[in-house]
C-alpha positions, 0 to 999 in steps of 0.5 A, spaced: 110 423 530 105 425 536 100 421 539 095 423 545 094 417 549 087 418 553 088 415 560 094 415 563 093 408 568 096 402 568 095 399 561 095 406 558 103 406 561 104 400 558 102 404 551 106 409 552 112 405 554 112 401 547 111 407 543 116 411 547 121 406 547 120 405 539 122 413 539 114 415 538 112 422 542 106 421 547 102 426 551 096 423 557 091 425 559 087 423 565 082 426 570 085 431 575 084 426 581 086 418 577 083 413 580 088 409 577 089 402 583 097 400 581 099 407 582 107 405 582 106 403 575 102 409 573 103 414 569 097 418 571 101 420 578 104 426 575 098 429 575 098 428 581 105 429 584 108 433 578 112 427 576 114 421 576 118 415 573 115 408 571 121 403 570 126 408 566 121 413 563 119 420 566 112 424 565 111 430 568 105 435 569 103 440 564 099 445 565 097 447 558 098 443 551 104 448 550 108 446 556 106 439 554 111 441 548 115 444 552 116 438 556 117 433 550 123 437 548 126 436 554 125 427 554 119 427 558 112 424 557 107 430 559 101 428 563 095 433 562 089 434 568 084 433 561 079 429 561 075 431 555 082 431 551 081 439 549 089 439 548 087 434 542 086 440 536 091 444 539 096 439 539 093 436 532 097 429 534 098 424 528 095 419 531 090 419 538 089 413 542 084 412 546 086 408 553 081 410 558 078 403 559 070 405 561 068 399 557 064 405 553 066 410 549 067 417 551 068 421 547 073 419 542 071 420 534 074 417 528 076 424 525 080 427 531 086 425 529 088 421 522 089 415 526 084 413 532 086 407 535 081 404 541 083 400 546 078 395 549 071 394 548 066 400 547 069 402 539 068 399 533 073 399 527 071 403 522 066 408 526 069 411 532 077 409 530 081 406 525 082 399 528 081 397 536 085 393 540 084 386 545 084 388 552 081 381 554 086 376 557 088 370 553 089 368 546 088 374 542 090 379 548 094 386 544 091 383 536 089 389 532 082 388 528 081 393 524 074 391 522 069 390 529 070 390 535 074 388 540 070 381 546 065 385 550 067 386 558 065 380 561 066 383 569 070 378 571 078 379 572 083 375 568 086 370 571 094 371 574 096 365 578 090 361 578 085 366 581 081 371 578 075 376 581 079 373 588 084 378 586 079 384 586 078 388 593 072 393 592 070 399 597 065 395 602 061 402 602 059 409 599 065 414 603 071 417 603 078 412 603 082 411 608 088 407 606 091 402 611 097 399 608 102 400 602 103 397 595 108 392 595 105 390 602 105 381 603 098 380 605 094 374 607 087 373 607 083 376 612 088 382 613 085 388 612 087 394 607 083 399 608 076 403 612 071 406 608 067 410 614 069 405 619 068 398 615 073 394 613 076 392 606 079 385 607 084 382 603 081 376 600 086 370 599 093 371 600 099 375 597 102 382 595 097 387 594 099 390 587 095 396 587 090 399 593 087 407 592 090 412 594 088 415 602 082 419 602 079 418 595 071 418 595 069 411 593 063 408 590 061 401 595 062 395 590 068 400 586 075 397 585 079 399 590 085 394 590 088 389 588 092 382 590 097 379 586 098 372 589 105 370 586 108 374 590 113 377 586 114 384 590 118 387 583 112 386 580 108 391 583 114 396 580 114 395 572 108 394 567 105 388 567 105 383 560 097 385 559 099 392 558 105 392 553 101 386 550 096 392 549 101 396 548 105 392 543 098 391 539 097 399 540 105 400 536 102 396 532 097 399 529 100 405 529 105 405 525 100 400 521 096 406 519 100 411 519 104 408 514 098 407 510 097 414 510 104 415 506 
């Protein structure tokens, strides 16, 4: 089985790790420049790097979705520069999961796949894909619905150790990034992580920043640019998060749920 996951950020590594580990093939695509915050946990910086490894899984940079194939024979995720998933008729995969996270739908249709899995808001099971998973935080966070859709975005982070839209860091105005201080970094409130055009990002509570853009992205003023996990576990900054392979478990789930129903 071959499922092209669209996206390759944090939750989408977490989706690619519970299919992967269940023995499913998966090939990513994201944008040619990611903008992904957790950049250790992500599979997206193979696109970047040409390879990296998240926990025990490598993925590598593929040129073309033939070198995506090559790739796959030799036990690594191929990650593809394509954001409009042009790689998806030439790989016609079993199943196409649609993880890009824009709150909105970009451009996944029900027939691009014979199973079309949306994660989060923006799909509707039985119009743009076959089932939808829950990203919202807490009591059906990674349930499958297979009929509607998943709770609309609220704006607001969820909760990780008693704090929420606090965890958040956003980019204080229009410009180029400029980074100042390391994923895994002890931070307290008032530190500041990074400029855009002489203004400072400042650390907003105290804790270990778990994800910070990388240095010399254009950024947005208001854009997500960093994020603080107040727990202050460092090894949390280097393995997927529960949300994510709760998502990716929901994910397997209907998958193998929906192609069985094909047999």
């Amino acid at each position: 089985m071959l499922v092209v996951i669209r996206g390759a950020g944090d939750i989408a590594t977490g989706i690619a790790l519970r299919l992967w580990r269940a023995h499913i093939r998966v090939a990513m695509t994201d944008i040619e420049r990611p903008t992904a915050i957790r950049r250790t946990v992500c599979f997206s910086q193979a696109i970047v790097h040409g390879e990296t490894t998240v926990e025990d899984v490598t993925a590598k940079r593929a040129a073309s979705p033939e070198a995506a194939l090559d790739i796959l024979k030799t036990g690594c995720i191929p990650a593809l520069a394509d954001p409009e998933g042009a790689c998806i008729p030439v790989l016609k995969p079993d199943a196409v999961v649609d993880a890009i996270l824009a709150k909105k739908n970009l451009g996944t249709k029900i027939t691009d796949a014979p199973v079309v899995v949306g994660v989060g808001p923006g799909f509707t099971a039985g119009v743009d894909c076959h089932a939808v998973v829950e990203t919202m935080r807490g009591h059906y966070l990674g349930r499958v619905i297979h009929e509607g859709s998943a709770i609309p975005n609220t704006g607001i982070p969820g909760l990780i150790g008693g704090f929420a839209g606090e965890r958040v860091l956003r980019a204080p105005a229009d410009g180029v990034f400029h980074q100042l201080l390391d994923i895994g970094a002890q931070v307290k409130m008032g530190d500041v992580a990074a400029t855009v055009d002489g203004q400072p990002m400042v650390c907003t509570l105290d804790g270990v920043l778990r994800g910070i853009l990388a240095d010399g992205t254009p950024v947005f003023k208001g854009m997500k640019a960093g994020d603080i996990d107040p727990r202050c576990e460092i090894k949390h900054c280097y393995c997927a998060s529960d949300k994510a392979l709760a998502v990716g478990g929901g994910v397997l789930e209907a998958v193998l749920a929906l192609t069985g129903a094909l047999k």
